[in-house]
Structure formats: C-alpha cells, structure tokens
MARRO-922481 format. One record per residue (C-alpha): residue number from 1; residue in three letters; x, z, y. Coordinates in steps of 0.02 Angstrom, whole numbers, plus 32768, in hexadecimal, padded with zeros to 4 digits. Example, Ala and Ser with C-alpha at 12.3 -4.5 7.8 and 13.67 -1.06 7.14 Angstrom:
<sites>
+-----+--------+------+------+------+
: num : residu :   px :   pz :   py :
+-----+--------+------+------+------+
:   1 :    ALA : 8267 : 8186 : 7F1F :
:   2 :    SER : 82AC : 8165 : 7FCB :
+-----+--------+------+------+------+
</sites>
This chain:
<sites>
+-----+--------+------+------+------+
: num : residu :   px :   pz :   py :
+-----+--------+------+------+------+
:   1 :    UNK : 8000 : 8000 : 8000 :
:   2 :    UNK : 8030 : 7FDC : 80B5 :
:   3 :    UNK : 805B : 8065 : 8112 :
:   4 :    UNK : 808B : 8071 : 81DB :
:   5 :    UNK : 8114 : 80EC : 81F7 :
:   6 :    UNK : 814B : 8117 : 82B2 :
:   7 :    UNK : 8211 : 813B : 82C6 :
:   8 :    UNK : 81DF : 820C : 82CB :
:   9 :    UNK : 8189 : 81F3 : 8219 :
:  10 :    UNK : 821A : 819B : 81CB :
:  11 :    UNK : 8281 : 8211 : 821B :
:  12 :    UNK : 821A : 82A1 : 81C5 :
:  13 :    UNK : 821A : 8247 : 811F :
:  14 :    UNK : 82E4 : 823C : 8124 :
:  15 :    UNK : 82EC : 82ED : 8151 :
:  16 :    UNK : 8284 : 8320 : 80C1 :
:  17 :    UNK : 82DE : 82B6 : 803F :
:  18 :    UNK : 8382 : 82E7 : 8086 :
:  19 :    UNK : 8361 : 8396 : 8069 :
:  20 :    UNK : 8329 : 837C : 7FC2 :
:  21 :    UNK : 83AA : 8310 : 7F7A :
:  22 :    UNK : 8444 : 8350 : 7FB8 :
:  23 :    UNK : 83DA : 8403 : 7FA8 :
:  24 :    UNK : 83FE : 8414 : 7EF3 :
:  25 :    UNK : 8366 : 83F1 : 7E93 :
:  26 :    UNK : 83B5 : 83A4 : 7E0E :
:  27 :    UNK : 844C : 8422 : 7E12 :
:  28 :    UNK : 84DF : 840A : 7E72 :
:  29 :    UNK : 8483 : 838A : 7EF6 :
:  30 :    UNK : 84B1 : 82E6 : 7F30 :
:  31 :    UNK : 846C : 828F : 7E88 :
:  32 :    UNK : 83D7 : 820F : 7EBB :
:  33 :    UNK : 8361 : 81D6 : 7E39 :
:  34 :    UNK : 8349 : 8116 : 7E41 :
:  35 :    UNK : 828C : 812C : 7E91 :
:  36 :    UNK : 82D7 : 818C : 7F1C :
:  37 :    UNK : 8353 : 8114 : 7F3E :
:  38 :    UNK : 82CD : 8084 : 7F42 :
:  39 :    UNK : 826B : 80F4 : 7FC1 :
:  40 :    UNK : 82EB : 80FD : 8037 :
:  41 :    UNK : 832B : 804D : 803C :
:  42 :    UNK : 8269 : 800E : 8059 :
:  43 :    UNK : 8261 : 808A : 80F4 :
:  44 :    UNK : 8319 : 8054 : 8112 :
:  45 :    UNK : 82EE : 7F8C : 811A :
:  46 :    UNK : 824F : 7FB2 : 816F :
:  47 :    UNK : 81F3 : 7F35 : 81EA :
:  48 :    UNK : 8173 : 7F56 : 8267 :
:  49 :    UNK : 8170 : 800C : 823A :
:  50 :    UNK : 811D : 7FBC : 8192 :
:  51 :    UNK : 8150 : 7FF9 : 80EF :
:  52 :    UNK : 8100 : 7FD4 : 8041 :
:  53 :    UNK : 80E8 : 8066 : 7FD9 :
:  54 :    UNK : 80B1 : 806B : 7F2B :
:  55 :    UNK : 8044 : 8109 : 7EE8 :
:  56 :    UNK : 80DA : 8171 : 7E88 :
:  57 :    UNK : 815D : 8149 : 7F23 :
:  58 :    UNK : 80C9 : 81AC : 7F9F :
:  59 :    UNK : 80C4 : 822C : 7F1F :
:  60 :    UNK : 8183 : 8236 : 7F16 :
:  61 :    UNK : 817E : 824F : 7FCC :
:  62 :    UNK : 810B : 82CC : 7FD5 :
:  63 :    UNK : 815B : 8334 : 7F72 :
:  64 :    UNK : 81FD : 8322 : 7FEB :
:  65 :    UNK : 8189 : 8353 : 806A :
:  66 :    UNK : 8161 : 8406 : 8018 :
:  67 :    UNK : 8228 : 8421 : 8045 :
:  68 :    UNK : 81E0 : 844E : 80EE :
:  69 :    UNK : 8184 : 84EF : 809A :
:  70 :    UNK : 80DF : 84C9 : 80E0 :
:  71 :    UNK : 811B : 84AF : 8198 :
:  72 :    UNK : 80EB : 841D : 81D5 :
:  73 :    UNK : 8115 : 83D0 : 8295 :
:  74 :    UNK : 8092 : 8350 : 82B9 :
:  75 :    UNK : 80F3 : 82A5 : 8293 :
:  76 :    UNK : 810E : 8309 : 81D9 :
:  77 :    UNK : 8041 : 8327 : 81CE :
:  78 :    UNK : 801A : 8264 : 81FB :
:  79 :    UNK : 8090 : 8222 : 8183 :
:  80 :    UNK : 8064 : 82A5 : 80F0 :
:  81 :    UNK : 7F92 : 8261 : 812C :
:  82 :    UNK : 7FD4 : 81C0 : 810A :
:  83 :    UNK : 8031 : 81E5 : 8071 :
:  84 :    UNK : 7F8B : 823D : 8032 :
:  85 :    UNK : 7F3C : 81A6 : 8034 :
:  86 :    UNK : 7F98 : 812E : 7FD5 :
:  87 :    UNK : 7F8B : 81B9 : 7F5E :
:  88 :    UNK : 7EE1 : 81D6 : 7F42 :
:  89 :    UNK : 7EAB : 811A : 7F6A :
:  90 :    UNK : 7F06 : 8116 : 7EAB :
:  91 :    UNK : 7F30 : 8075 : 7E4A :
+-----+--------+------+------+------+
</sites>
C-alpha cells in the first residue's frame, strides 16, 4: 500500500529502527534481518514522500515504534495511524 511520509515521519521511523537494531534485540546489536534492511532502503529511495509498504513491513515497523515506550511526539502518532492502516486493511 501507498503510504505519504513527511521528512519528520521518516525521521521518526529511522529513529525507532535505529534504536532497535543497533539496541540489541537480537543480542549484541548491529545484526539487521533482511526485511529490515528492505524497509529502510524503500524509505531510503523514496519519491514524493511516497513509499510502498507491504502488510508484514508496517507490522515490522510498528513494532520499532514500541522502542519509544508508548511516547509518542505527533509526527510518531501520524505515521504509527498510517501504519495502522495498512495493517488492518489486511491482504
């Protein structure tokens, strides 16, 4: 699915995957699983703050986001709305 990000959201997603992978959750940190890596070179090769996001990479996402403990700034709430539904639009 489609999704508009503005520069604060992809900001916010970076943060939270940044924290998580070179956080140590698998271990010693810096290890990337190949769907992480394919998340951050479609936000990486971006255009017109368009990115195409399948079902399992929103979920993937989401779950960086809970790196934030439940503290959310306003760009992090739009994009986790947005994030919601690609997920439960479903297949």
């Amino acid at each position: 699915m489609k999704l508009n990000l503005s520069a604060n959201e992809v900001n916010a997603i970076k943060a939270w995957a940044d924290k998580i992978i070179h956080g140590g959750h698998w271990g010693d940190g810096d290890i990337v699983i190949p769907e992480e890596s394919i998340i951050l070179k479609k936000i990486e090769g971006m255009e017109n703050q368009t990115v195409d996001l399948k079902e399992n990479e929103a979920r993937i996402i989401l779950t960086w986001s809970e790196s934030s403990m439940g503290i959310h700034n306003m760009e992090e709430e739009s994009v986790i709305k947005k994030l919601q539904r690609i997920v439960s639009s479903g297949p």
